[in-house]
C-alpha positions in Angstrom: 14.4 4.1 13.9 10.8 5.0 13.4 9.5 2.7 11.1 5.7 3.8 11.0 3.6 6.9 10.2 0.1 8.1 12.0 -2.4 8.7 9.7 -6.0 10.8 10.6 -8.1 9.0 13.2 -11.9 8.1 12.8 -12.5 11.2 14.7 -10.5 13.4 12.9 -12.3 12.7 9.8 -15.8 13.1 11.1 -14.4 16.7 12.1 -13.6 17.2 9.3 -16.6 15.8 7.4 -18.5 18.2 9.9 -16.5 21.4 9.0 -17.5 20.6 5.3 -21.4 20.7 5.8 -21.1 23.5 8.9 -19.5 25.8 6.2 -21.3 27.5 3.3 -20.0 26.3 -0.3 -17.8 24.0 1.0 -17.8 20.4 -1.0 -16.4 17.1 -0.2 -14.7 14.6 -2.2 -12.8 11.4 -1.9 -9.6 10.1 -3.7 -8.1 6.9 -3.5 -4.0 6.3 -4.8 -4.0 2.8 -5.8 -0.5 2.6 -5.9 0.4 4.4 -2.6 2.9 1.8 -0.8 4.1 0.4 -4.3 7.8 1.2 -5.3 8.8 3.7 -3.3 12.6 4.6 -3.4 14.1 3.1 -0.2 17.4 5.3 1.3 18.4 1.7 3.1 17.8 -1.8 1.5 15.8 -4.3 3.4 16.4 -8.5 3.4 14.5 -11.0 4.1 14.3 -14.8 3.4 11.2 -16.9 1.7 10.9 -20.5 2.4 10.7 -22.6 -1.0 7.5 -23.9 0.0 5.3 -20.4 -0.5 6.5 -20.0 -3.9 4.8 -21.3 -6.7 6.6 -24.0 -8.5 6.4 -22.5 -11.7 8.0 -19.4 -10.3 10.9 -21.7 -8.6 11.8 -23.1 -12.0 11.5 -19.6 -14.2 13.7 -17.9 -11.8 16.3 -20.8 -11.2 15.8 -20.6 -7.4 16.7 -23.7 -6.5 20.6 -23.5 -7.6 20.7 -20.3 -5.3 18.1 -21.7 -2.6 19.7 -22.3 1.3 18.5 -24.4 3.8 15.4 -24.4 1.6 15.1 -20.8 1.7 15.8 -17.9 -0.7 17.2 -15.4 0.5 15.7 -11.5 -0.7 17.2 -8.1 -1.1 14.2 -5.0 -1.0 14.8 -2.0 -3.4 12.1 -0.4 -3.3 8.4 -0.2 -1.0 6.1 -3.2 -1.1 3.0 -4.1 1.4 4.0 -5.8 4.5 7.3 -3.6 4.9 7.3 -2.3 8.1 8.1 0.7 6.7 6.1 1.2 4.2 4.1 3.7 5.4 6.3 6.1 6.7 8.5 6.5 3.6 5.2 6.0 1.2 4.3 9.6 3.3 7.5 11.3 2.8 7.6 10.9 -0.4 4.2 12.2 -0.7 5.5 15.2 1.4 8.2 15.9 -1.5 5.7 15.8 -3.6 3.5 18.2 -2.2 5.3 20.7 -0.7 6.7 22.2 -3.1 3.4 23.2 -4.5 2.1 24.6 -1.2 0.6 21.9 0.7 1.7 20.7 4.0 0.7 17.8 7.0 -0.7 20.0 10.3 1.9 20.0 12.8 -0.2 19.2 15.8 -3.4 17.2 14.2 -1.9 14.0 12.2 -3.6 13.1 9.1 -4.7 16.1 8.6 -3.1 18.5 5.7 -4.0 22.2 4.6 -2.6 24.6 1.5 -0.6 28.0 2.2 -2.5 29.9 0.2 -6.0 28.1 -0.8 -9.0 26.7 1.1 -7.8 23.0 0.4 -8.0 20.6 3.5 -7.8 17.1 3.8 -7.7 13.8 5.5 -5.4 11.1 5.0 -5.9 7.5 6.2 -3.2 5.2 4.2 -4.1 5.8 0.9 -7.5 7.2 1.4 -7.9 11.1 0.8 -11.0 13.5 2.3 -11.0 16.5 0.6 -12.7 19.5 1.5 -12.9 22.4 -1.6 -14.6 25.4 -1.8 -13.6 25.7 -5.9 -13.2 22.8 -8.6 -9.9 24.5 -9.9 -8.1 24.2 -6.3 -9.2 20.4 -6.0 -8.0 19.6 -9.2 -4.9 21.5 -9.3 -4.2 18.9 -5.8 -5.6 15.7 -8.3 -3.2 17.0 -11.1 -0.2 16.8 -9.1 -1.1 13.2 -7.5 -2.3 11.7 -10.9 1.6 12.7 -12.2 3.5 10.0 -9.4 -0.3 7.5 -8.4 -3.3 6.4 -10.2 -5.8 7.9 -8.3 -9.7 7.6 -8.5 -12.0 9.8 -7.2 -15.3 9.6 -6.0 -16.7 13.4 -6.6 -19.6 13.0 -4.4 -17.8 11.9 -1.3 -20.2 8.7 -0.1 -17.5 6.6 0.5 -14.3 7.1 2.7 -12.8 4.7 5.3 -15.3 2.3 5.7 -17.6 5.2 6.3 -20.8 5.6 3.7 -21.6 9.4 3.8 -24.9 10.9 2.5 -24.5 14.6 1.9 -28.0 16.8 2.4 -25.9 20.3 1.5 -29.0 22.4 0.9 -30.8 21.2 4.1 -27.2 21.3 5.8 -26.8 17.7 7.6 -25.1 14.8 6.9 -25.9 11.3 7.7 -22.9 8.9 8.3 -23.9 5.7 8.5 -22.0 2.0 7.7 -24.4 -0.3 6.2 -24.4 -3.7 7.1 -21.6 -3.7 10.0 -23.9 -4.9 13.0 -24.8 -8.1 10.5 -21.1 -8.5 9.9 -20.5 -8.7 13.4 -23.1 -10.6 14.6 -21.9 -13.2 12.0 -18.4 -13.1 13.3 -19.1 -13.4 16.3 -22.2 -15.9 15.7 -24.1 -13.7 18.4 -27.3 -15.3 19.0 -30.5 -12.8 18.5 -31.9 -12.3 22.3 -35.3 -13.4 22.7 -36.6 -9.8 24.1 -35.4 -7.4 22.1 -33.3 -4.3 23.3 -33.4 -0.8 21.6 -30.7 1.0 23.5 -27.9 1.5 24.7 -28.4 0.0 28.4 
């Protein structure tokens, strides 16, 4: 069975970051469902087992876990979605799909992550539970918010600056837009503990 979901790629969302400032009027924001992968309606229960030694004591004795406890291990049976399920993704997305299409919006059929609206100029981005959302009118974009708020909590970041990692700086009346991700190369260099060359280099090669 498949048990996972594609979601956009770094390079579909920089297309589609680019369509937004290449296109007159258009506007970007981004929304983030805080409760994406949370308790979502399984069709098959999962199991799995938990060694007594990860669980808190005060949890062992609250929930008796001990008298039910074998080989030292509890044994667990999965309702509903949690993080590190396997398939958490793919049926966090359907039921997002249920959700949606009924009021007209749909996933792209040959471009993953990337949905559109029959009948308005609504596009978006989708990378786990991080929306991109292109909008030419406030009433389109928040009829899509409306509908999500009713099943997630969602925030929303009206001037689109942040998304996947990404910080964006929108110049709409001059018509560019910087992308940039501040602090990375420092990150790095820390990971990696990559020494600073003595002569240094300003390109590529």
């Amino acid at each position: 069975d498949v048990v996972t979901t594609k979601t956009a790629e770094l390079t579909t969302a920089k297309l589609h970051i680019n369509s937004v400032i290449s296109t007159a009027h258009s506007r970007y924001l981004t929304a983030d469902v805080g409760n994406f992968y949370l308790n979502t309606d399984m069709t098959r229960y999962e199991y799995m087992f938990l060694p007594l030694n990860v669980i808190p004591e005060e949890i062992i004795q609250q929930y008796k876990l001990r008298d039910i406890a074998h080989n030292g291990k509890v044994y667990i049976e999965i309702w509903k979605g949690m993080y590190g399920l396997p398939q958490a993704g793919i049926i966090a997305n359907q039921k997002l799909q249920k959700i949606l299409q009924p009021h007209g919006y749909y996933p792209c059929k040959n471009t993953a992550g990337l949905w559109r609206h029959v009948t308005n100029s609504i596009t978006f981005t989708l990378v786990v539970d991080d929306f991109g959302i292109n909008y030419f009118h406030k009433n389109d974009v928040n009829h899509l918010i409306d509908i999500l708020q009713k099943s997630f909590k969602v925030s929303c970041d009206w001037e689109g600056r942040h998304y996947c990692g990404l910080t964006i700086d929108w110049q709409y009346d001059d018509n560019y837009v910087d992308i940039s991700m501040p602090g990375y190369i420092d990150k790095v260099l820390h990971k990696f503990q990559h020494s600073k060359p003595l002569k240094p280099q300003y390109a590529p090669h």
